[in-house]
Backbone of each chain as ProteinMPNN parsed JSONL, in Angstrom:
{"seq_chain_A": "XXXXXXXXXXXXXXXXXXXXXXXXXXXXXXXXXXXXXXXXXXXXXXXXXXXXXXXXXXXXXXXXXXXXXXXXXXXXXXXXXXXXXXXXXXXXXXXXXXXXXXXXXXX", "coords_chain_A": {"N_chain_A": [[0.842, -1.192, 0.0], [0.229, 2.123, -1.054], [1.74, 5.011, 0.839], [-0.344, 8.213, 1.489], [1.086, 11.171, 0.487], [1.654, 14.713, 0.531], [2.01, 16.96, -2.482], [5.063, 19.387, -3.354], [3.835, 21.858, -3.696], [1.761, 21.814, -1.822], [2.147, 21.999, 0.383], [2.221, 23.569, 3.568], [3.236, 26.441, 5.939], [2.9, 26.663, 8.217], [1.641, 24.207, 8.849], [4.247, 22.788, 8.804], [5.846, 23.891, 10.725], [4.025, 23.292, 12.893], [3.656, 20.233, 12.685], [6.562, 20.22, 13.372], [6.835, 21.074, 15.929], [6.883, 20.157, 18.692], [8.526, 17.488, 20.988], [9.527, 14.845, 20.277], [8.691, 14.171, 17.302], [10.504, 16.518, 16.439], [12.702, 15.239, 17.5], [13.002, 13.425, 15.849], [13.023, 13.914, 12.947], [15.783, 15.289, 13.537], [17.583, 12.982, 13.278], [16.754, 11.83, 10.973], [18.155, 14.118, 9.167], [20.501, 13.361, 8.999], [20.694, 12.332, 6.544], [19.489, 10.073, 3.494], [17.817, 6.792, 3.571], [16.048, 5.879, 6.462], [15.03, 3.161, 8.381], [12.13, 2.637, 10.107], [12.369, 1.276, 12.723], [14.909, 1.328, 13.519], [15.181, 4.323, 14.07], [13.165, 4.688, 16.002], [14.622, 3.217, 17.945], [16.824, 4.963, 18.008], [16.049, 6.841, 19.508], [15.665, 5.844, 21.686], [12.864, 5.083, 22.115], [10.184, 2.707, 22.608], [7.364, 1.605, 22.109], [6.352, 0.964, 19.272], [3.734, 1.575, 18.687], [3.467, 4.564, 19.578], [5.024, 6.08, 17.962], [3.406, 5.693, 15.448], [1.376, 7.273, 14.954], [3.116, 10.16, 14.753], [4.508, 9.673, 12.905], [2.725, 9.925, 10.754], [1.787, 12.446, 11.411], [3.994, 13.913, 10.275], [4.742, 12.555, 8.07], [2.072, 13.816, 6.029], [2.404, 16.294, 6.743], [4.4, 16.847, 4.901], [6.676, 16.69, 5.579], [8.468, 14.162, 5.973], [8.993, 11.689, 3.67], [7.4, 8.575, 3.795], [8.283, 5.307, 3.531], [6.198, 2.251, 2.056], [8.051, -1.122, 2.77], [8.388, -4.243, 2.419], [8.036, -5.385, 5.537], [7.73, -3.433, 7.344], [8.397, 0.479, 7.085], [10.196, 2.744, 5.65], [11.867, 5.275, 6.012], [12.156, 9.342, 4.655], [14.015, 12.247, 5.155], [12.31, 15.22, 3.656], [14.095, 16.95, 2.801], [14.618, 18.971, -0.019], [11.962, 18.901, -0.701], [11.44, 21.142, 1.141], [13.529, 22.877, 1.596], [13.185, 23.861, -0.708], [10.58, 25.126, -0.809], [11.168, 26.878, 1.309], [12.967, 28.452, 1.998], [15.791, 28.324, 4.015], [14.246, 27.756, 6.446], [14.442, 24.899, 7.59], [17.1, 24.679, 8.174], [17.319, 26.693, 9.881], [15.381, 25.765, 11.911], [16.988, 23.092, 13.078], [19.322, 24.259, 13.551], [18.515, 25.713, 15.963], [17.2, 23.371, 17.344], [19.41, 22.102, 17.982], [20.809, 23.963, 19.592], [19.218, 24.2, 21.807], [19.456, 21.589, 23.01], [21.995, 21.699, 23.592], [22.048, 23.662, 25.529]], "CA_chain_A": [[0.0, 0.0, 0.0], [1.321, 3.358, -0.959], [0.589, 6.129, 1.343], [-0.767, 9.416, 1.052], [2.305, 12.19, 0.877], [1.374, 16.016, -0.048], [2.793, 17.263, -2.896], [5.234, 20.398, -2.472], [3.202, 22.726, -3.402], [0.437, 21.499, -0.905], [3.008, 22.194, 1.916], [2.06, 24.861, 4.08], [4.332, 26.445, 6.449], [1.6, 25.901, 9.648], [1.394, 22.424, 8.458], [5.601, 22.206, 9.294], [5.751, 24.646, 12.285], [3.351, 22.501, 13.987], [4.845, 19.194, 12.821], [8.217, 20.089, 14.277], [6.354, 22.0, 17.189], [7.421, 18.519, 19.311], [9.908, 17.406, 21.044], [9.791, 13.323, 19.871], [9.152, 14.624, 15.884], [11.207, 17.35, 16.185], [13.773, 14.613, 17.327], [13.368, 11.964, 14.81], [13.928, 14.777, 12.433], [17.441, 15.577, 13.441], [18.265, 11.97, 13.087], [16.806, 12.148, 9.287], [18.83, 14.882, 8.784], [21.692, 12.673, 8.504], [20.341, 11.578, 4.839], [18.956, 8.589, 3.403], [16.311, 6.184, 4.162], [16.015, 5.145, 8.114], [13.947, 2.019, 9.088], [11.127, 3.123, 11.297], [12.855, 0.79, 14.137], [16.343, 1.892, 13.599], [14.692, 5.417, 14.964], [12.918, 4.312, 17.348], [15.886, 2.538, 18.846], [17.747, 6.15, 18.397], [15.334, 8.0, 19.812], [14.854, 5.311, 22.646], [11.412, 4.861, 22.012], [10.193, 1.037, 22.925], [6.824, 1.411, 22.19], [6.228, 1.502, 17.971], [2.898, 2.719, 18.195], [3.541, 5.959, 19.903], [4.996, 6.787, 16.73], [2.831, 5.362, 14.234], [0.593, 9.026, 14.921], [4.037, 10.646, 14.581], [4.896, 9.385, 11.349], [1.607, 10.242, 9.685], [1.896, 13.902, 11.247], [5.083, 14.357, 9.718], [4.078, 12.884, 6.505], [0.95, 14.81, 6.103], [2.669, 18.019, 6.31], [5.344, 17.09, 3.78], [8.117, 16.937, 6.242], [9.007, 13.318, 5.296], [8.498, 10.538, 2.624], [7.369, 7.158, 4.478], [7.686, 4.32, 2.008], [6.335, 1.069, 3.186], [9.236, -1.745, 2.704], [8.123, -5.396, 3.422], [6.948, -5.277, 7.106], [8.337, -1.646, 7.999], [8.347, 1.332, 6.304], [11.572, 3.569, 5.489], [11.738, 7.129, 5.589], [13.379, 9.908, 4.148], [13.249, 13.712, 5.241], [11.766, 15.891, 2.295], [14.979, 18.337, 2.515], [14.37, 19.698, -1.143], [11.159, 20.089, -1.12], [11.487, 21.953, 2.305], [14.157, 23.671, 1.179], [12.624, 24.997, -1.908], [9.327, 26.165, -0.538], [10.714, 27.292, 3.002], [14.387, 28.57, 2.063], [16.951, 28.404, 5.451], [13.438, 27.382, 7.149], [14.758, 23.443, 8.057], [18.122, 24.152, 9.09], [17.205, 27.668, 11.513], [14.694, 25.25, 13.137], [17.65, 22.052, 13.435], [19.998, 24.852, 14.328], [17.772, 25.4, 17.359], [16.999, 22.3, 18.293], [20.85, 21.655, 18.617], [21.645, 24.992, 20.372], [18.266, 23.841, 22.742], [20.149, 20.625, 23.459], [23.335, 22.322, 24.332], [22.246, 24.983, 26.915]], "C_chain_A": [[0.884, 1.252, 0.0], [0.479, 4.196, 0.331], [0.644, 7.305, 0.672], [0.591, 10.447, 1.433], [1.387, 13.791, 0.139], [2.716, 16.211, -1.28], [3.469, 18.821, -2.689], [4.193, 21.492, -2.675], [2.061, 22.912, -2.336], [0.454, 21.946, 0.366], [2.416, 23.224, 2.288], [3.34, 25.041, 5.097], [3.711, 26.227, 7.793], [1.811, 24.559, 9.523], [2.811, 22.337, 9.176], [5.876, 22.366, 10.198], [4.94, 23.496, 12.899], [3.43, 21.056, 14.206], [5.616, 18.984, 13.794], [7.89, 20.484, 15.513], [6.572, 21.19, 18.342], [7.84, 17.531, 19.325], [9.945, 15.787, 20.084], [9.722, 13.504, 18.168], [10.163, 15.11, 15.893], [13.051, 16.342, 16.022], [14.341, 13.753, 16.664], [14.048, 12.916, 13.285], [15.431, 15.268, 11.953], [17.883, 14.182, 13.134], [18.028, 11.718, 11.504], [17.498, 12.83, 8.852], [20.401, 14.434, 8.656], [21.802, 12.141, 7.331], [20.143, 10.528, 4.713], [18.028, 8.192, 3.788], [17.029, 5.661, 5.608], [14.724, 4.306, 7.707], [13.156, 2.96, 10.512], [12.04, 2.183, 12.645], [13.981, 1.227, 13.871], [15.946, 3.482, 14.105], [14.045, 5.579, 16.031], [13.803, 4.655, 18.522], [16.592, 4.058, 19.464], [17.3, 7.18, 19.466], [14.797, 7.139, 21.648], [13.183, 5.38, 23.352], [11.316, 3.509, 21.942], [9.032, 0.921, 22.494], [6.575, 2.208, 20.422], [5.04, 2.067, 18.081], [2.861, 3.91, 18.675], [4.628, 6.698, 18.506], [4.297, 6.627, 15.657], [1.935, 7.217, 13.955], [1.882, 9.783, 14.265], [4.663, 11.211, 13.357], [3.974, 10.434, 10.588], [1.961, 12.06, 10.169], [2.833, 14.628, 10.2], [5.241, 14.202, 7.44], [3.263, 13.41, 5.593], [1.097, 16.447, 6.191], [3.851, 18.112, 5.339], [7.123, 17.306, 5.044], [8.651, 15.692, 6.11], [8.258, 12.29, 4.148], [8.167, 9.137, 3.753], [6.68, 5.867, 3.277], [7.743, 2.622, 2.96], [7.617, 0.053, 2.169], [9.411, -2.951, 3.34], [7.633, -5.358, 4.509], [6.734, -4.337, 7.6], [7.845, -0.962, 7.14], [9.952, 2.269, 6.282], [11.24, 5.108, 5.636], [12.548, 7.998, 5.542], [12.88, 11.753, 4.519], [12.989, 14.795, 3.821], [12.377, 17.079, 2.519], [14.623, 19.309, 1.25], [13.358, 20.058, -1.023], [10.681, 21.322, 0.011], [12.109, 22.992, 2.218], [14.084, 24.544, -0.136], [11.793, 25.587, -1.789], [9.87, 27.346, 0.388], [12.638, 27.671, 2.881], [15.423, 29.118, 3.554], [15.974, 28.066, 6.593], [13.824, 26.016, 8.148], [16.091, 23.745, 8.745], [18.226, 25.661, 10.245], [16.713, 26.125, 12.309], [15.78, 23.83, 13.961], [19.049, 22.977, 14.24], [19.615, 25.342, 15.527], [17.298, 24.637, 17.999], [18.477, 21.977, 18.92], [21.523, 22.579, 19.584], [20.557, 24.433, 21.576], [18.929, 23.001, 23.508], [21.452, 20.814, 24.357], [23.472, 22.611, 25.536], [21.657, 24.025, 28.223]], "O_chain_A": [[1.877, 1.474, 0.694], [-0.695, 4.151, 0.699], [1.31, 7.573, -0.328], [1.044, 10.464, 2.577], [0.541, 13.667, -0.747], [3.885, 15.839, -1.175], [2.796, 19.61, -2.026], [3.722, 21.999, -1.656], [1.551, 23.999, -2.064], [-0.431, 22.208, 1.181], [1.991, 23.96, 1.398], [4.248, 24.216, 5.195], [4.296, 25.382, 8.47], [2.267, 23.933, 10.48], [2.717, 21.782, 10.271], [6.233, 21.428, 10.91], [5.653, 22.703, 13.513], [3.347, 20.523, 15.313], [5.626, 18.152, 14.702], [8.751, 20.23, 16.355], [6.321, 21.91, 19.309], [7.84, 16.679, 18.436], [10.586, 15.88, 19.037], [10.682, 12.998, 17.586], [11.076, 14.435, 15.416], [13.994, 16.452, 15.239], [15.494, 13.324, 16.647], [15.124, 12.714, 12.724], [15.998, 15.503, 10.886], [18.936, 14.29, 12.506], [18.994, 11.43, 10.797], [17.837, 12.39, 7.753], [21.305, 15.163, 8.25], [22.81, 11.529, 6.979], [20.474, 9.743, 5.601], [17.221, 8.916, 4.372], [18.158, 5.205, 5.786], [13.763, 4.615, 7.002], [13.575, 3.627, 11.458], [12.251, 2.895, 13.626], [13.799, 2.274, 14.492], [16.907, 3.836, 14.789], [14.251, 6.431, 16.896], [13.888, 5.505, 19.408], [16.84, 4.362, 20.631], [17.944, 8.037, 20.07], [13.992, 7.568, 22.475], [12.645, 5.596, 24.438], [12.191, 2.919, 21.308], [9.019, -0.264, 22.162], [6.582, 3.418, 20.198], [5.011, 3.198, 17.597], [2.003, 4.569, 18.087], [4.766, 7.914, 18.374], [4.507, 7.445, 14.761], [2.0, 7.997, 13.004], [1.685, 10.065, 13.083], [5.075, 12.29, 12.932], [4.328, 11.455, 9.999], [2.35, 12.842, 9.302], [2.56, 15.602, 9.498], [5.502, 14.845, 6.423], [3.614, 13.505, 4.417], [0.368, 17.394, 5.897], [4.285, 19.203, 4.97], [8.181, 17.937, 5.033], [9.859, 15.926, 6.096], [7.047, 12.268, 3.929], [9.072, 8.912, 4.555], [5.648, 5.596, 2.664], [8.481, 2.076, 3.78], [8.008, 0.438, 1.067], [10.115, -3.131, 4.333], [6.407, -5.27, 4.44], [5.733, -4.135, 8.288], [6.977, -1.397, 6.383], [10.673, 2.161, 7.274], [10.28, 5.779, 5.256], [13.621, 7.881, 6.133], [11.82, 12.319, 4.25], [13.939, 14.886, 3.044], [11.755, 18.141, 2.518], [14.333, 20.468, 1.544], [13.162, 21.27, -1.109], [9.822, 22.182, -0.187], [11.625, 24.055, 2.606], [14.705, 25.552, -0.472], [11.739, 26.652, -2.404], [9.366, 28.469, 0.399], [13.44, 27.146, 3.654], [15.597, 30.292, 3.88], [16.479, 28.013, 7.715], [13.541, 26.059, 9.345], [16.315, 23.178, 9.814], [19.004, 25.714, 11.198], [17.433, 25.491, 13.08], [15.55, 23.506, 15.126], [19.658, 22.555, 15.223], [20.555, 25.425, 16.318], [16.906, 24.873, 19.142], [18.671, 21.665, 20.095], [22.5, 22.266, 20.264], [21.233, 24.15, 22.565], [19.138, 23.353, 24.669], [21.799, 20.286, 25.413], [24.295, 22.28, 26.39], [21.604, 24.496, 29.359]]}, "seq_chain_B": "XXXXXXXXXXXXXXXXXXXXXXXXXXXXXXXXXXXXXXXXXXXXXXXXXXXXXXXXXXXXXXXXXXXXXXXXXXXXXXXXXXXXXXXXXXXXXXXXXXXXXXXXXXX", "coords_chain_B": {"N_chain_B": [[-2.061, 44.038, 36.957], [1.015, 42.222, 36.064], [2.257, 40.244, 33.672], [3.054, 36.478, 33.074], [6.12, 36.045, 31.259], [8.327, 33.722, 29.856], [11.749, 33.699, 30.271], [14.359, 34.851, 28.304], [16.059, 32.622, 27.969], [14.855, 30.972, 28.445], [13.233, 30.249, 26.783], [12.242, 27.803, 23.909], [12.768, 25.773, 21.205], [10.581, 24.072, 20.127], [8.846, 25.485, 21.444], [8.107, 27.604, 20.21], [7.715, 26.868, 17.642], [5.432, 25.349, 18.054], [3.734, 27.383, 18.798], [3.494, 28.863, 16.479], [2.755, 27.406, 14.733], [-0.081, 27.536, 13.678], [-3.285, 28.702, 11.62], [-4.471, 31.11, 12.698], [-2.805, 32.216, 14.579], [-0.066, 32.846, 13.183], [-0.672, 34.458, 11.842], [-1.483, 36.644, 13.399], [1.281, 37.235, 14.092], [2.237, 37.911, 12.098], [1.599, 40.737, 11.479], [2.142, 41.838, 13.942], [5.131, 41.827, 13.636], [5.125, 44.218, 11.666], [6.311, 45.626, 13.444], [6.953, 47.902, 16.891], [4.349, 48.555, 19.086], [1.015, 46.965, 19.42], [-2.046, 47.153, 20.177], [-4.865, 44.884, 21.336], [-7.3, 45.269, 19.846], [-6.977, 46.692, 17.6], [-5.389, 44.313, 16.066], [-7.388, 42.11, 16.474], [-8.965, 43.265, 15.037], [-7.322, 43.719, 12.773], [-7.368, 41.381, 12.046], [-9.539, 40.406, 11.015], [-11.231, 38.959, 12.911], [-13.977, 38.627, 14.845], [-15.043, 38.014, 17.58], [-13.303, 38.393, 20.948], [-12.847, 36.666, 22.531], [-11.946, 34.198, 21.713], [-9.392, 34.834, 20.614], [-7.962, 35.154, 22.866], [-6.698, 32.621, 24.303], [-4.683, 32.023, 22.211], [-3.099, 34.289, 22.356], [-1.837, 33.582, 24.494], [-0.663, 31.403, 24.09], [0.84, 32.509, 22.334], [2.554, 33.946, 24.295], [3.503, 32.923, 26.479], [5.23, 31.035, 24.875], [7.034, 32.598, 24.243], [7.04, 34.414, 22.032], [5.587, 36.583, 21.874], [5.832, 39.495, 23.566], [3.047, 40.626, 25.946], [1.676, 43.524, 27.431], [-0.239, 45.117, 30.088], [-2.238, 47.577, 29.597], [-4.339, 50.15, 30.934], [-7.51, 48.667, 30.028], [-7.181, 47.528, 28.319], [-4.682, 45.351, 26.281], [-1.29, 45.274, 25.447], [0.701, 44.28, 22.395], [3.602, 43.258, 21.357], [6.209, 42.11, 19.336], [8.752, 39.544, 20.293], [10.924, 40.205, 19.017], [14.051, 40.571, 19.109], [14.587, 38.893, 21.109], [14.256, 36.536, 20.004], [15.368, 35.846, 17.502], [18.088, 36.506, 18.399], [18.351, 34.124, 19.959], [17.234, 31.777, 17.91], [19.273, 32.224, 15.298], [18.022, 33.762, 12.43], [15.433, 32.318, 12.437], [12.773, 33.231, 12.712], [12.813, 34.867, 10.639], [12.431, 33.309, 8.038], [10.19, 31.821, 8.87], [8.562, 33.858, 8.752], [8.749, 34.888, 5.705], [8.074, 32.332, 4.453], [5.427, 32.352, 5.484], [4.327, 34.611, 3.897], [4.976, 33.713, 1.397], [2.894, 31.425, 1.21], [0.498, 32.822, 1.241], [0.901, 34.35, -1.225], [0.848, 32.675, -2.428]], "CA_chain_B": [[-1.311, 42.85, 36.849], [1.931, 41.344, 35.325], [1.542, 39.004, 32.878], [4.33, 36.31, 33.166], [6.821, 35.997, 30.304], [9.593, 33.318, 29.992], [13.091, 35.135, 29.616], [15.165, 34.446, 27.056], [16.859, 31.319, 28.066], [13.494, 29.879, 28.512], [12.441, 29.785, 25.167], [12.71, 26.277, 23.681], [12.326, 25.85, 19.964], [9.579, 23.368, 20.131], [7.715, 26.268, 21.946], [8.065, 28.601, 19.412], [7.001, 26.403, 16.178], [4.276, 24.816, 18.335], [2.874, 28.432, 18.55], [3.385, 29.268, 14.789], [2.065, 26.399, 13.594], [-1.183, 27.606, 13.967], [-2.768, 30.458, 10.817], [-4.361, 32.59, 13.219], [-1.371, 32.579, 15.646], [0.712, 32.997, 12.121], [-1.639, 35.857, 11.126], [-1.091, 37.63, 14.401], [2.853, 37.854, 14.075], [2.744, 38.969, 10.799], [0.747, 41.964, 11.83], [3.158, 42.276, 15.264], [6.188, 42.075, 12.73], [5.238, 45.639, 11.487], [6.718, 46.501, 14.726], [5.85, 48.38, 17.601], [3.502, 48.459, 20.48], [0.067, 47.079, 18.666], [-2.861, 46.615, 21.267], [-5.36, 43.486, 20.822], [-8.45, 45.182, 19.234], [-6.182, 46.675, 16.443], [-4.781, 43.33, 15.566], [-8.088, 41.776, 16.04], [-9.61, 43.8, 13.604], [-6.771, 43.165, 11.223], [-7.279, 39.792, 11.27], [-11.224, 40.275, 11.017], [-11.706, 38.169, 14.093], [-15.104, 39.617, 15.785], [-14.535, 37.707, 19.248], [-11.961, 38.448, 21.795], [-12.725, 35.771, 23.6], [-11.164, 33.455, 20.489], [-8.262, 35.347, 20.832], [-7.301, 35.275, 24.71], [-6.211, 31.536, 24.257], [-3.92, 32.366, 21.456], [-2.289, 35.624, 22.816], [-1.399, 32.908, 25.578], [0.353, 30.36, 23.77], [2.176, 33.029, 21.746], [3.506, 34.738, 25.594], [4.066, 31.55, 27.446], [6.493, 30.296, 24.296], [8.342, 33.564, 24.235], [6.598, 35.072, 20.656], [5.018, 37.685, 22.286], [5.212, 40.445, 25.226], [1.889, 41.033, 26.313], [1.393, 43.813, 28.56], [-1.831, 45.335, 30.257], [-2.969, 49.174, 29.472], [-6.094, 50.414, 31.168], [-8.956, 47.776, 29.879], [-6.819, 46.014, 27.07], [-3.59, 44.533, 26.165], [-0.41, 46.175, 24.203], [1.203, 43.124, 22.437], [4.598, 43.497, 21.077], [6.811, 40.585, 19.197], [9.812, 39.486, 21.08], [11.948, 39.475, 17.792], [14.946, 40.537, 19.405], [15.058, 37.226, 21.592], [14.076, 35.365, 19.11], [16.645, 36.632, 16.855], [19.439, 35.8, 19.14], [17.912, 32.383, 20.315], [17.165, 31.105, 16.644], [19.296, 33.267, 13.964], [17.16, 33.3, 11.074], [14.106, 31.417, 12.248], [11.702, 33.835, 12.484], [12.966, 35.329, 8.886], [12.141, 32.12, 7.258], [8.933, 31.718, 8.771], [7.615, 34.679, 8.146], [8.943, 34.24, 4.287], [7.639, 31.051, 4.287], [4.146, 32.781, 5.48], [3.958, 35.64, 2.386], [4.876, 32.879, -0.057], [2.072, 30.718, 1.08], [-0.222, 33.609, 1.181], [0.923, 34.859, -2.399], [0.658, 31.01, -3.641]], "C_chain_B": [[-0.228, 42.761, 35.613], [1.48, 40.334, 34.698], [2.918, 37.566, 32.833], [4.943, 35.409, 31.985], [7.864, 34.769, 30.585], [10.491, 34.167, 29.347], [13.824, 34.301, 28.888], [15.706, 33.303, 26.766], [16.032, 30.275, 28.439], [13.294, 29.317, 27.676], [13.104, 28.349, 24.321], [11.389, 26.471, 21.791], [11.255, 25.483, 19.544], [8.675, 24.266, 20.481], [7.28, 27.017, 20.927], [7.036, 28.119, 18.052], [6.07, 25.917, 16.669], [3.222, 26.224, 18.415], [2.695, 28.871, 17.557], [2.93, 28.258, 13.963], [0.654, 26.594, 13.941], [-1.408, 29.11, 12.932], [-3.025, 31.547, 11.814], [-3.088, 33.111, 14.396], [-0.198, 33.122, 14.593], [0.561, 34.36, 12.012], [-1.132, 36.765, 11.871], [0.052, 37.862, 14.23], [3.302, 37.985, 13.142], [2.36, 40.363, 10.802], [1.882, 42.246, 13.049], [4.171, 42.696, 14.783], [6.054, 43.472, 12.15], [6.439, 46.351, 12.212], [6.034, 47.5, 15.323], [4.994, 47.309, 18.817], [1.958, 48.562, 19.589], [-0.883, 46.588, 19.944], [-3.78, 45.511, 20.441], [-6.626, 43.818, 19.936], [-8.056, 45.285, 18.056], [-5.848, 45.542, 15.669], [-5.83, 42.313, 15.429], [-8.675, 41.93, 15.303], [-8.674, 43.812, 12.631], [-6.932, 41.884, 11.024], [-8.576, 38.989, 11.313], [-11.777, 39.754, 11.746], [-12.814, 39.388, 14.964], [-14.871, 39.516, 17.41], [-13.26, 37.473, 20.0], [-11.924, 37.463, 22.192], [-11.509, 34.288, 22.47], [-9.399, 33.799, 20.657], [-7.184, 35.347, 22.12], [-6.179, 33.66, 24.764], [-4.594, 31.774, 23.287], [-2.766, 33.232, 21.511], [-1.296, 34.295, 24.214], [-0.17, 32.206, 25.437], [1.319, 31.692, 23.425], [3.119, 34.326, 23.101], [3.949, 33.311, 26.089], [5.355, 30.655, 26.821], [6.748, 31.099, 23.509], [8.265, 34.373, 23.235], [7.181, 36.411, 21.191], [5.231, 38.632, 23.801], [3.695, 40.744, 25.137], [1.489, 41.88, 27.771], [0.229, 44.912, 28.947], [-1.706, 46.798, 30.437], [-3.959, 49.629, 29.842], [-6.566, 49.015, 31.205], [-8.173, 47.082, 28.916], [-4.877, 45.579, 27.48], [-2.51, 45.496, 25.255], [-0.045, 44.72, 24.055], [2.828, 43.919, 21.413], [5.639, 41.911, 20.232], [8.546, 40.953, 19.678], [11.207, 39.468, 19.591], [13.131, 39.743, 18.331], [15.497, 39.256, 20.301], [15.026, 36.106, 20.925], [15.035, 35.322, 17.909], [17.7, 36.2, 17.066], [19.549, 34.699, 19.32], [18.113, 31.53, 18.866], [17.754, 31.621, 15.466], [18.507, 32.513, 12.973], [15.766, 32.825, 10.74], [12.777, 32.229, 12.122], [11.373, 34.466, 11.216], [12.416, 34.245, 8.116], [10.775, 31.909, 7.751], [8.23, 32.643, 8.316], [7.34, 34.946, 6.922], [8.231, 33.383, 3.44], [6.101, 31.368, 4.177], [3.669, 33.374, 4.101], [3.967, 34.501, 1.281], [3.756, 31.69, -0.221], [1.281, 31.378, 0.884], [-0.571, 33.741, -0.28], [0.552, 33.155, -3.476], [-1.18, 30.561, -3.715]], "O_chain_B": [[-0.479, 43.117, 34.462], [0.526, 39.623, 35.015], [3.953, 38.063, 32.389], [4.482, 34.301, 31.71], [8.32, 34.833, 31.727], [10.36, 34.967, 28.421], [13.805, 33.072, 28.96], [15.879, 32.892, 25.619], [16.294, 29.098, 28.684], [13.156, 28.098, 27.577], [14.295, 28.052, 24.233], [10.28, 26.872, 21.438], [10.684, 26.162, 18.691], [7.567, 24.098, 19.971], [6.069, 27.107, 20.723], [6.042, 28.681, 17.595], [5.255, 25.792, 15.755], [2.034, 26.107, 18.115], [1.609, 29.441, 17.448], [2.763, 28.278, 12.744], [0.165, 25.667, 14.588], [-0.698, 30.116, 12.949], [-2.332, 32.553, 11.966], [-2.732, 34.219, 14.799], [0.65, 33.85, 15.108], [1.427, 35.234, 12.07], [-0.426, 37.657, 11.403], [0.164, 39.085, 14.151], [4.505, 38.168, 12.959], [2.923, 41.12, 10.011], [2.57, 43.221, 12.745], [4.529, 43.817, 15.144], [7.156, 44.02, 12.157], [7.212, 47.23, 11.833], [5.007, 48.026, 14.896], [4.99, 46.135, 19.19], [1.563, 49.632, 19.126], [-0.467, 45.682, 20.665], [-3.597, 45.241, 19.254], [-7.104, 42.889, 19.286], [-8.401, 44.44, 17.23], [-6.001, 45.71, 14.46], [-5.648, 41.508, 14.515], [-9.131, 40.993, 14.647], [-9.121, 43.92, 11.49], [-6.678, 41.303, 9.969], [-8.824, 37.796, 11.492], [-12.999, 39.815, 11.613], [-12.578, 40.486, 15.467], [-14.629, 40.405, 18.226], [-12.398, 36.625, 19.772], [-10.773, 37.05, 22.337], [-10.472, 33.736, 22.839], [-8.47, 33.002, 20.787], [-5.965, 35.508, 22.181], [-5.039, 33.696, 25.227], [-3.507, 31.651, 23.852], [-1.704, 33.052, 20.916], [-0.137, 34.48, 24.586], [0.871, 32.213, 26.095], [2.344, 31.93, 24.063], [3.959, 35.194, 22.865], [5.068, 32.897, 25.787], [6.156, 29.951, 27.436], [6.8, 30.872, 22.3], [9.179, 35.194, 23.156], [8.245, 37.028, 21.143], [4.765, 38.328, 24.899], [3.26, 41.137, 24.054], [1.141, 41.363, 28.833], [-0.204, 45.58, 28.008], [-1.083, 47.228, 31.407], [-4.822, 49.588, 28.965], [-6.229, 48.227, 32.088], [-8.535, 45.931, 28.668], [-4.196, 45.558, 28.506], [-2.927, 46.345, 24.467], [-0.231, 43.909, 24.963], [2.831, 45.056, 20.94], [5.592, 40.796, 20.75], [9.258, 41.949, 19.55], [12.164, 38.704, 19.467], [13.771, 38.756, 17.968], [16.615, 38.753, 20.183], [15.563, 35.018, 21.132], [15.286, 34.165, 17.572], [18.365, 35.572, 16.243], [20.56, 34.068, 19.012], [19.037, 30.727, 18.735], [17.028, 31.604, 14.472], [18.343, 31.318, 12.727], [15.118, 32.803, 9.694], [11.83, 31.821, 11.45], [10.257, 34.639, 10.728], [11.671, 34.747, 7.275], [10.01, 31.786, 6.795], [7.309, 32.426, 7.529], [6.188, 35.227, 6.591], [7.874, 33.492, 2.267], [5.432, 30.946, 3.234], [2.86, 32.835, 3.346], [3.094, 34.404, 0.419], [3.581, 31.077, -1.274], [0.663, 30.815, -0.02], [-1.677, 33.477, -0.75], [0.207, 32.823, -4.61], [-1.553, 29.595, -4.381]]}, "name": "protein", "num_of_chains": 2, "seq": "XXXXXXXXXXXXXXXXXXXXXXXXXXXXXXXXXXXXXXXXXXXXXXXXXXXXXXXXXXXXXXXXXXXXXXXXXXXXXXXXXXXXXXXXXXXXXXXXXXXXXXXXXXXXXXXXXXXXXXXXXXXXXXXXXXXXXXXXXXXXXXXXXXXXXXXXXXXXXXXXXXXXXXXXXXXXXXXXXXXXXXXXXXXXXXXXXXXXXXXXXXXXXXXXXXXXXX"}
């Protein structure tokens, strides 16, 4: 089954703000931001989360506002953060907000 | 009465985009962004909203996660946007959202 993704133009910038607006997205996020496809449990794990369905909601938020791709993949699903088209609607938008989650982390 | 503000080293990124991800919370700090000392009927009537009471919730989130000063005049409210903390806290982030806002607007 495919799922439903927005295309970019569909994006809003409410739709992402409120996405990222928390903390457990906001954090799976930074770990996408390392590139490539992640396994939904290989983030989990990172994010020491034990319990998959407290992200299954998660996911869909994030995919639903165009902040990642989630492609299913045999039993799992993969996912990939939608840098370009984030970065073409919402220019220096993705990495202020990752540059404040990391200065957040810091202090 | 005081109204009470977190200070600067409060503000947590998650707070910020969880208050901007919302349009009429959007709406409002594009109108604050003018700059200036704008009170709440002014800004309600720019953003055609008839009831205050709609509004009181909103003015809340965007003081409690560091947007907004909100402070009390007579019978109403002056509101003010914190861009200088936010500025320092997030370079860039508030530029990009608000960017991000006009180009969804104009789209």
């Amino acid at each position: 089954m495919t799922l439903r993704h927005p295309e970019r133009a569909q994006i809003s910038v409410e739709g992402v703000l409120s996405a990222l607006g928390n903390p457990t997205r906001l954090a799976a996020v930074r770990i996408l931001d390392g590139g490539g496809e992640h396994n939904c449990a290989s983030v989990l794990k990172m994010l020491g989360i034990a319990a998959k369905s407290t992200m299954t909601h998660h996911w869909r938020v994030l995919r639903d506002s165009g902040v990642i791709w989630q492609r299913p993949s045999g039993r799992e699903y993969m996912l990939t953060l939608r840098r370009e088209d984030l970065d073409a609607r919402y220019p220096g938008l993705l990495d202020a907000i990752l540059a404040g989650a990391r200065a957040d982390s810091a202090s």
